[in-house]
C-alpha positions as CSV (number, residue, x, y, z in Angstrom):
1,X,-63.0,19.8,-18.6
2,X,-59.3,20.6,-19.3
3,X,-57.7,19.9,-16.4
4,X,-59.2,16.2,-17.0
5,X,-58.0,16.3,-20.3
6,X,-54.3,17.2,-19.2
7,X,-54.8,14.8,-17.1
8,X,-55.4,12.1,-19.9
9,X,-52.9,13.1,-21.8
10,X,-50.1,13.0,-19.3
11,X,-51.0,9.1,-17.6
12,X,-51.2,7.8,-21.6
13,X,-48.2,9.7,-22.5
14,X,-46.8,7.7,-19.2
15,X,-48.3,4.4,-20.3
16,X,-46.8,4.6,-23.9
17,X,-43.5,6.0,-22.4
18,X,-43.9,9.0,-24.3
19,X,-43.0,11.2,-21.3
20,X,-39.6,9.8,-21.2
21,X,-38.8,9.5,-24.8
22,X,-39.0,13.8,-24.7
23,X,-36.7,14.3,-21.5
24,X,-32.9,15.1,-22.9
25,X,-30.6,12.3,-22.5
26,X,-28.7,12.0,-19.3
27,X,-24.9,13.0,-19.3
28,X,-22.2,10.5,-17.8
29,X,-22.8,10.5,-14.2
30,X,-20.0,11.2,-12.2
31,X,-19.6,8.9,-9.8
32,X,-19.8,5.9,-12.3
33,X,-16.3,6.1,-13.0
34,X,-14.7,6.8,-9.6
35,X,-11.4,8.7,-11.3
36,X,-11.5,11.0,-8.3
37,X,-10.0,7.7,-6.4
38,X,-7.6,7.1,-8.6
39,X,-6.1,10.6,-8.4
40,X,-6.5,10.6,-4.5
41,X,-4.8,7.6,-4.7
42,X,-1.4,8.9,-6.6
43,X,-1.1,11.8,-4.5
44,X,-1.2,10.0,-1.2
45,X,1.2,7.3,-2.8
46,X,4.4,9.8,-1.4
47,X,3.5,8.8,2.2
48,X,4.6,5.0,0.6
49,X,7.6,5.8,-0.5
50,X,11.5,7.2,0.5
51,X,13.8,7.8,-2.6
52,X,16.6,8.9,-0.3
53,X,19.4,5.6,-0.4
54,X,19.0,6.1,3.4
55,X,16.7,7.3,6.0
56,X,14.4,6.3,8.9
57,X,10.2,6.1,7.7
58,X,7.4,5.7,9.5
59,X,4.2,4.8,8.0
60,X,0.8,2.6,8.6
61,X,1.0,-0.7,7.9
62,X,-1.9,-1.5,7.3
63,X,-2.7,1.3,4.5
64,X,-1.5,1.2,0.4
65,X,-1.6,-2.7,0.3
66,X,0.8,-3.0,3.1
67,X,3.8,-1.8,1.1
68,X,6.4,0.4,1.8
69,X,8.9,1.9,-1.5
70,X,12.3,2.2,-0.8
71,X,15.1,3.8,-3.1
72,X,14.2,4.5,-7.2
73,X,14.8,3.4,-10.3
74,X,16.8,-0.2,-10.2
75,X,17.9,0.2,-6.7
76,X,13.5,0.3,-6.0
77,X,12.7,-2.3,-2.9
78,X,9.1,-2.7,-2.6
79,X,8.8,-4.0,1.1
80,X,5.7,-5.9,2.0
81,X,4.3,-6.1,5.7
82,X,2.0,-7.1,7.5
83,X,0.6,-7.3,11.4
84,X,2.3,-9.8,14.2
85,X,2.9,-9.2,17.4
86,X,3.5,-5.5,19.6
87,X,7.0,-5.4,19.3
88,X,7.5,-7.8,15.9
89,X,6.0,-7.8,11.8
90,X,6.0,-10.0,9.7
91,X,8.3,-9.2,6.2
92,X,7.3,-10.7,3.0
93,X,9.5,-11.3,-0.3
94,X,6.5,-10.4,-2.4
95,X,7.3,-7.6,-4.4
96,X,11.0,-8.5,-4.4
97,X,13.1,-11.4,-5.4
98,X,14.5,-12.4,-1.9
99,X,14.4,-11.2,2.0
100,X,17.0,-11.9,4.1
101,X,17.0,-13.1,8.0
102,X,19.7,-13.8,10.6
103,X,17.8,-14.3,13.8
104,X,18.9,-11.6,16.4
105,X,21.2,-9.3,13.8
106,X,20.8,-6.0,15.0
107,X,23.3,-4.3,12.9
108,X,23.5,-2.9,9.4
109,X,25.5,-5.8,7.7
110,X,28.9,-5.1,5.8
111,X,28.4,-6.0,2.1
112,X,30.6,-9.0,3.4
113,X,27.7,-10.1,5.9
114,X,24.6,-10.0,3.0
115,X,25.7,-13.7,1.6
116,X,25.6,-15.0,5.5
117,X,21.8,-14.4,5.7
118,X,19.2,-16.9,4.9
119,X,16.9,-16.3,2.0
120,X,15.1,-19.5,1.8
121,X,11.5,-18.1,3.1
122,X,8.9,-15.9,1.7
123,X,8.4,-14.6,4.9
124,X,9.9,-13.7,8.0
125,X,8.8,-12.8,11.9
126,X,11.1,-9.3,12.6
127,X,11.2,-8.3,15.6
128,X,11.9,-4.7,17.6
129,X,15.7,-4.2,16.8
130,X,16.5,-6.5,14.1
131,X,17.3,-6.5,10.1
132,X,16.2,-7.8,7.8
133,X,17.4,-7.9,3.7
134,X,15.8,-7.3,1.0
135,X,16.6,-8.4,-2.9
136,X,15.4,-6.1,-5.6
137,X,15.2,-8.4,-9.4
138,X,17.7,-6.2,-10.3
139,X,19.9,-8.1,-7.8
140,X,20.7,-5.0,-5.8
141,X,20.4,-5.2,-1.4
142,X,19.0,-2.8,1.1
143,X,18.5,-3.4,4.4
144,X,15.9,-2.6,7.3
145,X,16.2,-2.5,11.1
146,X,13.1,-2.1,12.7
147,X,12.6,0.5,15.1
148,X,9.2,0.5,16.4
149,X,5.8,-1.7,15.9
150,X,2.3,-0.1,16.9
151,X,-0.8,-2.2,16.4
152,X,-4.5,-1.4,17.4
153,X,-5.2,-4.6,18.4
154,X,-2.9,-4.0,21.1
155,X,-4.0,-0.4,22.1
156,X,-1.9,1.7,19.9
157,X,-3.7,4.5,18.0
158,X,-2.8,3.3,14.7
159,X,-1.3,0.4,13.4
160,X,2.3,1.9,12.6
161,X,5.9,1.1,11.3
162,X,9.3,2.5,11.7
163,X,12.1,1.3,10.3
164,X,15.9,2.7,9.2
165,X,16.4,1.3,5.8
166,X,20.3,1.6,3.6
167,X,20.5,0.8,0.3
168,X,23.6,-0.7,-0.6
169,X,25.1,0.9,-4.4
Protein backbone atom coordinates (compact mmCIF):
# COMPACT_ATOMS: atom_id res chain seq x y z
CA UNK A 1 0.00 0.00 0.00
CA UNK A 2 1.44 3.48 -0.56
CA UNK A 3 0.08 5.37 2.01
CA UNK A 4 1.90 2.65 4.34
CA UNK A 5 4.93 3.08 2.55
CA UNK A 6 4.85 7.02 2.98
CA UNK A 7 4.24 6.25 6.12
CA UNK A 8 7.58 4.25 6.57
CA UNK A 9 9.48 6.47 5.01
CA UNK A 10 8.49 9.56 6.91
CA UNK A 11 8.89 7.82 10.91
CA UNK A 12 12.62 6.33 9.61
CA UNK A 13 13.39 9.60 8.04
CA UNK A 14 12.33 10.92 11.69
CA UNK A 15 14.26 8.19 13.50
CA UNK A 16 17.59 8.88 11.50
CA UNK A 17 16.83 12.75 11.73
CA UNK A 18 16.66 12.92 8.16
CA UNK A 19 13.59 15.09 8.29
CA UNK A 20 15.33 17.79 9.92
CA UNK A 21 18.59 17.73 8.21
CA UNK A 22 16.24 18.91 4.80
CA UNK A 23 14.35 21.89 6.62
CA UNK A 24 16.39 25.37 5.78
CA UNK A 25 18.30 26.63 8.54
CA UNK A 26 16.62 28.98 10.99
CA UNK A 27 17.42 32.79 10.76
CA UNK A 28 18.48 34.82 13.96
CA UNK A 29 15.36 34.98 16.00
CA UNK A 30 14.46 38.25 17.00
CA UNK A 31 13.86 38.33 20.31
CA UNK A 32 17.28 36.64 21.21
CA UNK A 33 18.96 39.88 21.21
CA UNK A 34 16.46 42.21 22.86
CA UNK A 35 18.06 45.53 20.87
CA UNK A 36 14.44 46.80 20.71
CA UNK A 37 15.24 47.55 24.66
CA UNK A 38 18.13 49.13 24.22
CA UNK A 39 16.65 51.66 21.77
CA UNK A 40 13.46 52.14 24.02
CA UNK A 41 15.80 52.68 26.54
CA UNK A 42 17.79 55.78 24.93
CA UNK A 43 14.72 57.45 23.86
CA UNK A 44 13.08 57.47 27.16
CA UNK A 45 16.55 58.50 28.80
CA UNK A 46 15.33 62.55 28.09
CA UNK A 47 12.59 62.14 30.84
CA UNK A 48 16.16 61.56 33.13
CA UNK A 49 17.71 64.37 32.25
CA UNK A 50 17.58 68.65 32.31
CA UNK A 51 20.60 70.27 30.42
CA UNK A 52 19.25 73.70 31.29
CA UNK A 53 21.90 75.26 34.25
CA UNK A 54 18.54 75.85 36.10
CA UNK A 55 15.08 74.57 36.28
CA UNK A 56 12.51 72.71 38.37
CA UNK A 57 12.10 68.56 37.21
CA UNK A 58 9.88 66.22 38.14
CA UNK A 59 10.37 62.62 37.50
CA UNK A 60 9.82 58.97 39.07
CA UNK A 61 12.09 57.91 41.31
CA UNK A 62 11.91 54.84 41.25
CA UNK A 63 12.51 54.47 37.26
CA UNK A 64 16.11 54.70 35.14
CA UNK A 65 18.11 53.32 38.16
CA UNK A 66 16.94 55.96 40.40
CA UNK A 67 18.97 58.72 38.78
CA UNK A 68 18.24 62.04 37.78
CA UNK A 69 20.92 64.17 35.01
CA UNK A 70 21.48 67.47 35.69
CA UNK A 71 23.47 70.14 33.47
CA UNK A 72 26.03 68.70 30.40
CA UNK A 73 29.21 68.27 29.60
CA UNK A 74 31.68 68.93 32.84
CA UNK A 75 29.06 70.78 34.69
CA UNK A 76 26.89 66.93 34.35
CA UNK A 77 25.51 65.99 38.10
CA UNK A 78 24.20 62.62 38.06
CA UNK A 79 21.83 62.70 41.22
CA UNK A 80 21.04 59.38 42.82
CA UNK A 81 17.74 58.80 44.92
CA UNK A 82 16.00 56.67 46.36
CA UNK A 83 12.47 56.12 48.62
CA UNK A 84 12.18 57.46 52.46
CA UNK A 85 9.61 58.92 53.97
CA UNK A 86 6.16 61.10 52.42
CA UNK A 87 7.64 64.27 52.63
CA UNK A 88 11.65 63.24 52.64
CA UNK A 89 14.34 61.08 50.10
CA UNK A 90 17.15 59.84 50.65
CA UNK A 91 20.28 61.55 48.31
CA UNK A 92 23.26 59.52 47.49
CA UNK A 93 26.92 60.63 46.35
CA UNK A 94 27.02 57.70 44.03
CA UNK A 95 27.47 59.01 40.69
CA UNK A 96 29.21 62.13 41.98
CA UNK A 97 32.24 62.89 44.06
CA UNK A 98 30.47 64.63 47.07
CA UNK A 99 26.81 65.66 48.38
CA UNK A 100 26.36 68.34 50.54
CA UNK A 101 23.97 68.70 53.76
CA UNK A 102 23.18 71.51 56.22
CA UNK A 103 20.21 70.27 58.20
CA UNK A 104 17.23 72.67 57.74
CA UNK A 105 18.90 75.02 54.69
CA UNK A 106 16.18 75.96 52.67
CA UNK A 107 17.86 78.38 50.50
CA UNK A 108 19.98 78.26 47.40
CA UNK A 109 23.47 78.81 49.01
CA UNK A 110 25.80 81.78 47.91
CA UNK A 111 29.04 80.32 46.35
CA UNK A 112 30.29 81.68 49.84
CA UNK A 113 27.83 79.10 51.71
CA UNK A 114 28.93 75.67 49.51
CA UNK A 115 32.36 75.25 51.87
CA UNK A 116 29.92 75.48 55.08
CA UNK A 117 28.05 72.26 54.18
CA UNK A 118 29.08 68.86 55.37
CA UNK A 119 30.19 66.39 52.81
CA UNK A 120 31.34 63.57 54.96
CA UNK A 121 28.42 60.99 54.08
CA UNK A 122 27.44 58.98 51.07
CA UNK A 123 24.10 59.60 51.84
CA UNK A 124 21.71 61.98 53.18
CA UNK A 125 17.87 62.06 54.54
CA UNK A 126 16.26 65.43 52.53
CA UNK A 127 13.49 66.48 53.51
CA UNK A 128 10.36 68.72 51.82
CA UNK A 129 12.06 72.21 51.61
CA UNK A 130 15.63 71.59 51.95
CA UNK A 131 19.05 71.56 49.69
CA UNK A 132 21.14 69.61 49.22
CA UNK A 133 24.84 69.88 47.17
CA UNK A 134 26.06 68.00 44.84
CA UNK A 135 30.04 67.63 43.59
CA UNK A 136 30.57 66.63 40.01
CA UNK A 137 34.55 64.96 39.62
CA UNK A 138 35.11 67.81 37.66
CA UNK A 139 34.90 69.77 40.97
CA UNK A 140 32.02 71.86 39.76
CA UNK A 141 28.51 72.52 42.46
CA UNK A 142 24.87 72.50 41.87
CA UNK A 143 22.37 72.50 44.19
CA UNK A 144 18.77 70.91 44.82
CA UNK A 145 15.86 72.06 46.93
CA UNK A 146 13.28 69.60 47.05
CA UNK A 147 9.92 70.48 46.35
CA UNK A 148 7.65 67.59 46.63
CA UNK A 149 8.03 63.69 47.52
CA UNK A 150 5.17 61.17 46.29
CA UNK A 151 5.51 57.55 47.24
CA UNK A 152 2.98 54.57 46.64
CA UNK A 153 3.64 53.06 49.70
CA UNK A 154 2.01 55.99 51.11
CA UNK A 155 -0.99 56.27 48.64
CA UNK A 156 0.47 58.48 46.00
CA UNK A 157 -0.14 57.32 42.38
CA UNK A 158 3.40 57.07 41.56
CA UNK A 159 6.41 57.28 43.32
CA UNK A 160 7.50 60.98 42.23
CA UNK A 161 10.24 63.75 42.71
CA UNK A 162 10.41 67.37 42.28
CA UNK A 163 13.11 69.30 42.84
CA UNK A 164 14.57 73.02 41.65
CA UNK A 165 18.16 72.36 40.85
CA UNK A 166 21.13 75.61 39.90
CA UNK A 167 24.16 74.88 38.72
CA UNK A 168 26.78 77.06 39.87
CA UNK A 169 29.44 78.15 36.58
Amino acid sequence: DKDYLEHISELTARIYNEDIAKKPPLGVNPFLHADFIDIKNAVEAVKYHSPAASGIVSFNFSNNSERFMIGTGEYTFITDWSECGANSIYAYRDSVKQIGYIPGFSTFPSTDELEKFDYTSRTRTVYVGEVVVWVNFNGHFAATKIIEVCVRSRGAIEDKLTFEYKIYC
